[in-house]
N, C-alpha and C positions, 0 to 999 in steps of 0.2 A: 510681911515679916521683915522686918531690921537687923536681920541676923550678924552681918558684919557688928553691929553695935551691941550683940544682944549678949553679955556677959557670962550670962545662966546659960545661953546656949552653945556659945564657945568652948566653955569649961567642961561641962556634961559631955560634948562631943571632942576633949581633947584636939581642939582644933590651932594649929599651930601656923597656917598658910591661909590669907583670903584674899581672892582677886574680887575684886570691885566693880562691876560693871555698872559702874552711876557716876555722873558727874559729882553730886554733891554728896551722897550719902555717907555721915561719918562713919570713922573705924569704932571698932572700942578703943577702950583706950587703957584696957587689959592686958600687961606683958606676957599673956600666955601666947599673943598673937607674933613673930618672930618677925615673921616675913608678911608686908600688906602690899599690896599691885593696886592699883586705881587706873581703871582704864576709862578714863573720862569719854563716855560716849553718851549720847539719851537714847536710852534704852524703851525705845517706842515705836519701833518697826517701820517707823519711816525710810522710804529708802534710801534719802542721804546718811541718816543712824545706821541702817544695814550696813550702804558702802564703807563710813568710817570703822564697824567693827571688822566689816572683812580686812582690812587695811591693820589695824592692831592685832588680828589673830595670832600672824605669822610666831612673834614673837611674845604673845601670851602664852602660845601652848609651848612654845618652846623651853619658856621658865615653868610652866606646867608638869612638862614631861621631867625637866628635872625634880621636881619637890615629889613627885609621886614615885621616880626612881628612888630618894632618898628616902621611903617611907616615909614622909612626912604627911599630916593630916590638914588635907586641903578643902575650903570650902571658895566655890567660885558662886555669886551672888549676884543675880541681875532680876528687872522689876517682869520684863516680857518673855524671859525664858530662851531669848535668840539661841 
């Protein structure tokens, strides 16, 4: 699924926040999306992959925890599910 790109599924799900967990995978390119996060890691369970996302966490969740305080509708998108 390409859901970060996926138009029909953004809109249906009022989805307003996406964090990206792909190097390359585009956004849409649909102004419903407000706020987009690209945490450029490869998402393929390698353990240097692992160690870089542990490394990005810190301050993913932390822009995380704010968009879910402000009710906003967040979709976070990665290929292996880390």
């Amino acid at each position: 699924m390409r859901a970060p790109a996926d138009d029909n599924f953004l809109i249906k799900n009022n989805i307003n926040v996406v964090f990206n967990c792909t190097p390359s995978l585009p956004f849409s390119k649909n102004r419903i999306i407000q706020y987009k996060y690209q945490l450029a890691i490869n998402d393929d369970l390698k353990a240097n992959s692992i160690r870089n996302m542990a490394l990005s966490l810190p301050a993913a969740v932390s822009t995380l925890i704010k968009h879910l305080k402000n009710n906003d509708r967040v979709l976070v998108h990665c290929h292996a599910g880390m």
